[in-house]
C-alpha positions in Angstrom: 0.0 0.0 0.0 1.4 3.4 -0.9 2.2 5.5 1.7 0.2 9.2 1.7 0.2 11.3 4.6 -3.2 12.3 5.5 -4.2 15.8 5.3 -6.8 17.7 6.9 -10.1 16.8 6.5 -12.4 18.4 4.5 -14.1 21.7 6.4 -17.7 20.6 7.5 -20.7 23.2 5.5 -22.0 23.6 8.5 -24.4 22.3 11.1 -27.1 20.8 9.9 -26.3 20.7 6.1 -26.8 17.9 4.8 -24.7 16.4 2.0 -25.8 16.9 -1.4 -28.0 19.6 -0.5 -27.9 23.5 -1.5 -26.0 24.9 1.0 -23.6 21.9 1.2 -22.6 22.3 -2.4 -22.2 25.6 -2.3 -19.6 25.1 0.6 -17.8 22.6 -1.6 -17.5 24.9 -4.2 -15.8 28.0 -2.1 -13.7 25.1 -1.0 -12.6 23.5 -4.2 -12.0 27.0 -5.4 -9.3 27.6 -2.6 -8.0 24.5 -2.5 -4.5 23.6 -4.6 -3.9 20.6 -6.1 -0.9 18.5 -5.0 1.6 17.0 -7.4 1.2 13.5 -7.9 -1.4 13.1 -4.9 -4.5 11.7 -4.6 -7.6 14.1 -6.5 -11.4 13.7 -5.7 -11.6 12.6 -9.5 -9.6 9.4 -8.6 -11.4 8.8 -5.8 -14.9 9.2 -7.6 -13.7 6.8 -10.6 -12.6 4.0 -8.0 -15.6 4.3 -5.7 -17.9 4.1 -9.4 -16.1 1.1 -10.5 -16.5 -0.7 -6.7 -19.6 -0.1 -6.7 -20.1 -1.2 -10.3 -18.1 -4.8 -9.3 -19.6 -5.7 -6.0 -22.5 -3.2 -5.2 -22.9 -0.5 -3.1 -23.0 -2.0 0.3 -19.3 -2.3 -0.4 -18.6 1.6 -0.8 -17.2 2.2 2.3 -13.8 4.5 3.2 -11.7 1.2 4.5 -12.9 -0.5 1.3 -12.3 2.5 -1.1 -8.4 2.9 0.5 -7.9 -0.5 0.3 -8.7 -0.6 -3.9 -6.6 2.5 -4.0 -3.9 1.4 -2.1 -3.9 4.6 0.4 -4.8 4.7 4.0 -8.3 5.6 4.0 -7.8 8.6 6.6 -6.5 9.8 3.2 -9.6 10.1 1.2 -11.0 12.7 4.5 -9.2 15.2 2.7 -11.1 15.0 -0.6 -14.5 13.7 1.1 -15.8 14.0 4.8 -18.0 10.5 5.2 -19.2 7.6 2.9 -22.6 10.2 2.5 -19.6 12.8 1.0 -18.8 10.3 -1.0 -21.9 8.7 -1.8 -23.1 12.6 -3.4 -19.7 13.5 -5.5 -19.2 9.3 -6.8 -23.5 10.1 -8.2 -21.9 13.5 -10.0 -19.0 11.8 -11.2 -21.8 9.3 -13.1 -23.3 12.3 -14.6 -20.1 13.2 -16.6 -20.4 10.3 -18.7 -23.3 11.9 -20.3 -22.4 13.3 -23.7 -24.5 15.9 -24.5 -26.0 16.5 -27.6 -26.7 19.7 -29.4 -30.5 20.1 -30.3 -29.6 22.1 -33.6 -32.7 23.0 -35.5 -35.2 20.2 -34.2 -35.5 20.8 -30.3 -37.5 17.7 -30.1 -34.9 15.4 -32.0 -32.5 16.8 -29.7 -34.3 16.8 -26.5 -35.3 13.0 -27.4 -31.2 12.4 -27.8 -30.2 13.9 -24.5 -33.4 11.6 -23.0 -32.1 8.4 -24.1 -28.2 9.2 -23.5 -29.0 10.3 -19.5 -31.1 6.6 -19.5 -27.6 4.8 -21.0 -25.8 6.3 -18.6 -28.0 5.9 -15.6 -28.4 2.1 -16.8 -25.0 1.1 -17.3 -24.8 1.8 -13.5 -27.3 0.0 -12.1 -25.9 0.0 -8.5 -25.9 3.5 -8.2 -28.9 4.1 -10.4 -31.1 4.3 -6.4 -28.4 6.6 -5.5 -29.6 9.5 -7.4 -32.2 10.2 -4.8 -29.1 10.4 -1.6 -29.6 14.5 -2.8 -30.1 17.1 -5.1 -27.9 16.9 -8.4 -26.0 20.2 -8.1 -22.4 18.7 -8.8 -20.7 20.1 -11.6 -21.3 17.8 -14.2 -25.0 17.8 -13.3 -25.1 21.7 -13.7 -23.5 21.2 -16.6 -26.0 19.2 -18.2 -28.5 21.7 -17.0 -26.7 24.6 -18.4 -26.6 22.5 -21.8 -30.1 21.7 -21.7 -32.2 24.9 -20.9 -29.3 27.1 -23.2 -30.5 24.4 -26.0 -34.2 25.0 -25.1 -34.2 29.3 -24.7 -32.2 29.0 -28.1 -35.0 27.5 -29.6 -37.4 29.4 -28.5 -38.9 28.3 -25.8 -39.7 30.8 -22.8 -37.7 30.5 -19.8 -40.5 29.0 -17.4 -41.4 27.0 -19.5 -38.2 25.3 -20.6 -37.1 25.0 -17.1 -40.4 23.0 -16.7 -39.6 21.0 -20.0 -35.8 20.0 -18.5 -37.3 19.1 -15.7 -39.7 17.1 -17.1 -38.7 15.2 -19.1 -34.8 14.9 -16.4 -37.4 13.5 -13.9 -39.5 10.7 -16.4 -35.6 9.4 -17.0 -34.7 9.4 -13.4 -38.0 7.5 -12.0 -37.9 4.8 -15.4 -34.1 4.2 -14.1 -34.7 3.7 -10.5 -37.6 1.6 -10.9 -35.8 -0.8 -13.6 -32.9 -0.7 -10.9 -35.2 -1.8 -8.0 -35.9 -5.0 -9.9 -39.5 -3.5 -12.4 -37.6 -4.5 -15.4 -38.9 -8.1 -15.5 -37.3 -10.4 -17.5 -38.9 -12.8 -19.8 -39.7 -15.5 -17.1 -40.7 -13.1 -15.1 -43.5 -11.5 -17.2 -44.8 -14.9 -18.0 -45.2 -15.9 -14.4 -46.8 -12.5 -13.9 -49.4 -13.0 -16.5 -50.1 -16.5 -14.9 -51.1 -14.7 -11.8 -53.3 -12.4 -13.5 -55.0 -15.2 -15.6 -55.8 -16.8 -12.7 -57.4 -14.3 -10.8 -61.4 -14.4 -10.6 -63.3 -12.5 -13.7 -65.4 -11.8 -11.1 -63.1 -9.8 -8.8 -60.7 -8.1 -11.5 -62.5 -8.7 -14.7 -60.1 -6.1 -16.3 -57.3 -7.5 -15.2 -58.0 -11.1 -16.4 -59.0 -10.2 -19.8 -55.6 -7.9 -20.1 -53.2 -10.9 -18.7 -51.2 -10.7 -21.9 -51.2 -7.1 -22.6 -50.5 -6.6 -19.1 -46.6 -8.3 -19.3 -46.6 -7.5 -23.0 -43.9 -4.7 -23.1 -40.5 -4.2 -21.5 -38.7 -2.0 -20.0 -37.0 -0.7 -23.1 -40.4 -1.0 -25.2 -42.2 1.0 -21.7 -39.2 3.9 -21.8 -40.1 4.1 -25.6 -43.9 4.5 -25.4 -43.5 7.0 -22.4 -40.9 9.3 -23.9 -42.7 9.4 -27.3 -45.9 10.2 -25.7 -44.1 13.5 -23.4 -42.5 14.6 -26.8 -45.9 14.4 -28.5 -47.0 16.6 -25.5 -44.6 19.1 -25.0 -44.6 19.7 -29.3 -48.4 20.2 -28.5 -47.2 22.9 -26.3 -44.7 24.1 -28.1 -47.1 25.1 -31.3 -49.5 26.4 -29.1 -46.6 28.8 -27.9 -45.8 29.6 -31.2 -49.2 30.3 -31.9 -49.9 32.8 -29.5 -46.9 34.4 -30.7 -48.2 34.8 -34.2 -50.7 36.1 -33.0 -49.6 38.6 -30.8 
């Protein structure tokens, strides 16, 4: 193991703040901003890209500071100086998930575009299952999160949508992702056996007492989760281009 002398520990935000929220990141910010890197020495980045690949390899249960120093080969007093406690680094190993995201540039069709960014947050979010129920630990206001934000709503105002409701369209549409993710995480992506012994349970249920329910057996364990994102998404886009036209048509109207 190499040897790293540790450093001071990262400066609590406060009483009562509570990582991942507002105020918390905002005290991580001021001190990221004074803080100078050392030569050679251990960054927050390296820490984040371990603790991602852990938890990808053997879960999250397994995300703790002894466990993280060990794969790293550092004493794990040495990782207080990047991150305060395993909820620290719970909140910055989530961000560092979020700069996988490419983002792509809605050009001349916001929905295309918007539809793009949708499905490349979901690839993202999927190919981490682990962390996936993470997301929720507190409010994504790292810097690659606000930098998927600033990419998104400048995309949106640029093609003309007003500010409140852009802000409502990012969030939108950031928020069906998030919830199809986590649920396919917590085990509602069913696989093929699984669907099949679901619709035995519903075809065997009374006509009498869920008539609905076991006429629609089939159709009920029909889709999956890919073929559920796809309907769900299409239908928000057909929605929010709905809105979008009606915007444009008060405009012309104006």
């Amino acid at each position: 193991m190499a040897s790293e002398t540790p450093a001071s520990p990262v400066p609590a935000a406060g009483p009562g703040t509570e990582p991942g929220s507002p105020s918390w990141w905002q005290a991580r910010y001021a001190e990221r901003a004074r803080r100078r890197p050392r030569q050679g020495g251990l960054t927050l980045e390296r820490i984040t890209a371990a603790a991602l690949e852990l938890a990808d390899r053997e879960g999250t249960d397994a995300l703790t500071m002894r466990r993280l120093g060990d794969v790293l080969q550092v004493r794990h007093t040495s990782l207080y100086r990047h991150v305060a406690s395993r909820e620290e680094l719970v909140i910055e190993t989530v961000d560092h998930v979020l700069g996988e995201i490419r983002l792509p540039v809605l050009g001349g069709d916001w929905r295309s575009g918007l539809e793009a960014g949708a499905r490349e947050f979901r690839r993202v979010l999927l190919a981490h299952p682990a962390v996936v129920p993470l997301l929720t630990a507190g409010q994504l206001l790292g810097p690659n999160a606000l930098r998927a934000r600033e990419h998104a709503l400048g995309q949106l105002l640029g093609q003309g949508w007003p500010p409140r409701t852009a802000v409502h369209v990012y969030l939108t549409v950031t928020h069906f992702v998030i919830g199809s993710a986590v649920l396919d995480a917590g085990g509602a992506a069913r696989t093929p056996a699984q669907r099949a012994a679901m619709t035995d349970l519903f075809a065997s249920l009374s006509p009498r007492t869920h008539p609905v329910v076991h006429r629609n057996a089939e159709l009920l364990n029909s889709l999956d989760s890919d073929e559920e994102f796809d309907f769900g998404l299409a239908t928000l886009l057909h929605g929010l281009s709905r809105l979008h036209e009606t915007h444009d048509e008060k405009e012309d109207g104006a």
